[in-house]
PLY file of the C-alpha trace (Angstrom):
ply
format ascii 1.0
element vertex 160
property float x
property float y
property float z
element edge 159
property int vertex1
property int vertex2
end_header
0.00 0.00 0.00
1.52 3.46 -1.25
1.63 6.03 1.40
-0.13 9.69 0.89
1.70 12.30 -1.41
3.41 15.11 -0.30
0.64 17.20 -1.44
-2.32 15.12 0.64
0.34 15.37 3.28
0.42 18.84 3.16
-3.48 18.79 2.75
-3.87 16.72 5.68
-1.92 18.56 7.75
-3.77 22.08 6.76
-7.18 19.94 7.58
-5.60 18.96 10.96
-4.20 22.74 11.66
-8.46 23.36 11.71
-10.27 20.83 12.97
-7.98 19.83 16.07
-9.08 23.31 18.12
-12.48 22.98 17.38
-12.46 18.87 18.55
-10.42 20.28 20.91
-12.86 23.15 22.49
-15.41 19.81 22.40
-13.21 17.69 24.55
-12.95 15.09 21.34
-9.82 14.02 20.45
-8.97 12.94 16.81
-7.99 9.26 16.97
-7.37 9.12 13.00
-7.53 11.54 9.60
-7.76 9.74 6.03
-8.02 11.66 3.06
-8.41 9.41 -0.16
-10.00 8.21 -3.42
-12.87 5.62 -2.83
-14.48 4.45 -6.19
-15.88 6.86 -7.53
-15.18 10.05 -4.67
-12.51 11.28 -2.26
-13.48 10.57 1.35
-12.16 12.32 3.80
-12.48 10.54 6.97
-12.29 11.60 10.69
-12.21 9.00 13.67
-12.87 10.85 16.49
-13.29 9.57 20.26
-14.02 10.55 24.08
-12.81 9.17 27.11
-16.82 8.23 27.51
-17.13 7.37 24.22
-18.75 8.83 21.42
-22.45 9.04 19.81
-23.95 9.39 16.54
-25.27 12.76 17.36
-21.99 13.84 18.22
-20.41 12.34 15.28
-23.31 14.36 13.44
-22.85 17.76 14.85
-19.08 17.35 14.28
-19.89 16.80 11.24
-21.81 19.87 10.82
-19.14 22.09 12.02
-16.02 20.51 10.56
-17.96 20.57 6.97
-18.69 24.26 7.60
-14.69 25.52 9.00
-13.27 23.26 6.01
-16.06 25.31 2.98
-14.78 28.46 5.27
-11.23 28.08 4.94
-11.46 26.41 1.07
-9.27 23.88 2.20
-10.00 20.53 -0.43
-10.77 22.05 -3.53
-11.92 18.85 -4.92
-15.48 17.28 -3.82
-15.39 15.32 -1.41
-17.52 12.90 1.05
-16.94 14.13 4.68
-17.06 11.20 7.37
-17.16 12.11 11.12
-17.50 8.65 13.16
-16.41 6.64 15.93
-13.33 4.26 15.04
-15.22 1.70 17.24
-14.78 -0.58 20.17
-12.72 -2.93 17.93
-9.64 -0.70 16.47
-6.42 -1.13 17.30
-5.29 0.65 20.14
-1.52 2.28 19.53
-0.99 4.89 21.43
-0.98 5.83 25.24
-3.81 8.09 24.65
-5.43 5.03 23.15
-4.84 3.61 26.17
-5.67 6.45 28.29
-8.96 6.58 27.18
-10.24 3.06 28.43
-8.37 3.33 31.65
-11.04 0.68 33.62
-12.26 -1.13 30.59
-10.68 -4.83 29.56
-8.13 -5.12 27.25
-6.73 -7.66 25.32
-2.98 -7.36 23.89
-0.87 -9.90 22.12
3.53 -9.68 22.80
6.57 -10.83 20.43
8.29 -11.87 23.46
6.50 -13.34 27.13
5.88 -10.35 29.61
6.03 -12.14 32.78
5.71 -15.82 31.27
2.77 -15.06 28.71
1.84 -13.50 25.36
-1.71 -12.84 25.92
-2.63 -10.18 28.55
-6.41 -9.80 29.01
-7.46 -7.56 32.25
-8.37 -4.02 32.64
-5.82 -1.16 32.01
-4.85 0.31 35.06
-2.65 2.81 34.27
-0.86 4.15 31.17
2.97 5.77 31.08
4.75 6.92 28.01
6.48 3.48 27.62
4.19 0.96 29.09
0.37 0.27 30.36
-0.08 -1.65 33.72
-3.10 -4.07 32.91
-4.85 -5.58 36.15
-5.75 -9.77 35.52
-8.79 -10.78 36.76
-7.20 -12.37 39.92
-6.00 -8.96 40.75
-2.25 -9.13 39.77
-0.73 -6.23 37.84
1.32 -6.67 34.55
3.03 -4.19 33.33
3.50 -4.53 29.35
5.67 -2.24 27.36
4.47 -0.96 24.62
7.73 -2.22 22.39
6.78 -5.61 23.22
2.85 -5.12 21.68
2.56 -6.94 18.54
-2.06 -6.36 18.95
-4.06 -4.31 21.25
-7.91 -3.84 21.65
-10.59 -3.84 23.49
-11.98 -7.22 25.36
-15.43 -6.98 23.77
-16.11 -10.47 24.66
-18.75 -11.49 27.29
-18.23 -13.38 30.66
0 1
1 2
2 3
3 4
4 5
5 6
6 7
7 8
8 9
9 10
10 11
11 12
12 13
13 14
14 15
15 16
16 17
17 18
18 19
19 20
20 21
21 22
22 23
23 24
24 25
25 26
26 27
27 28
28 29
29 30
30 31
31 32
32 33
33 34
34 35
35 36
36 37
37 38
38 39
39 40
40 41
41 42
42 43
43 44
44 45
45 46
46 47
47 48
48 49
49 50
50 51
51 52
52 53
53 54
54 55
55 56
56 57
57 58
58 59
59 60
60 61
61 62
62 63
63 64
64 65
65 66
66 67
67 68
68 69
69 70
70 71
71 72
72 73
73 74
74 75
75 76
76 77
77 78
78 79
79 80
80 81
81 82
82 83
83 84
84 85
85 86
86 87
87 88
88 89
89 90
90 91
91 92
92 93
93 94
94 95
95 96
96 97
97 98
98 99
99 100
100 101
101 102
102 103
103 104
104 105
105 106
106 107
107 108
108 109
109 110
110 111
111 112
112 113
113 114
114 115
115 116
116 117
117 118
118 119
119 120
120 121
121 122
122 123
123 124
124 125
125 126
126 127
127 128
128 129
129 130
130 131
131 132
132 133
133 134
134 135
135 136
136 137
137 138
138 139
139 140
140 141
141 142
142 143
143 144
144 145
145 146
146 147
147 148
148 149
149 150
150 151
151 152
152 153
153 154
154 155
155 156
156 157
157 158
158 159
């Protein structure tokens, strides 16, 4: 897969220069920005998050007033379909803000390498530094996994 060009990285990062204050002033944070040809359109397409989550109506209304600052500012001059939606419980989680933002929710992360005998951690995240995420097991231990040693993390959507 062929990364964006310098000019939808330049694109990009005027679209980012805009919407991040207003998400921002909203207490949403941007979890990821696409901009690219789908069939027949370009799609430009914001994943955006809360630490409580995220509903349609908000995903709507951001919507709204990122479509309106983007026409303001004459930012894509191409048509485009504008996309304002959760990424889901399912996505990948990368970063520590990823992480940060389901402190007391389960967790399930896969390693390249054991973290205190095992490659599967599933608890609840704990806590969240800049190089590692302390997950608490169901039996109440506390593993601390760096984030070099994550090969997969997401959410534990599974039921008990």
């Amino acid at each position: 897969m062929v990364g964006p060009s310098p000019f939808e990285e330049e694109t990009l990062g005027k679209i980012r220069a805009l919407v991040e204050p207003l998400l921002a002033s909203r207490h949403v944070d941007l979890v990821e920005m696409t901009y690219r040809r789908e069939g027949p359109q370009n799609v430009l397409r914001l994943l955006v998050d809360t630490a409580q989550g995220i509903t349609v109506g908000q995903c709507t209304d951001l919507n709204q007033s990122v479509g309106a600052l983007l026409e303001e500012y004459e930012v894509i001059s191409d048509s485009y379909l504008l996309e304002v939606a959760s990424p889901g419980l399912d996505r990948k989680l990368k970063t520590p803000r990823d992480f940060e933002r389901i402190i007391g929710r389960r967790v399930r992360i896969q390693t390249r390498e054991p973290v205190e005998g095992k490659f599967e951690i599933v608890g609840s995240v704990a806590s969240v530094g800049d190089e590692l995420v302390t997950v608490l097991l169901d039996h109440g231990e506390k593993i601390r996994v760096p984030f070099a040693a994550m090969t997969s993390a997401r959410q534990d959507i599974s039921f008990k």
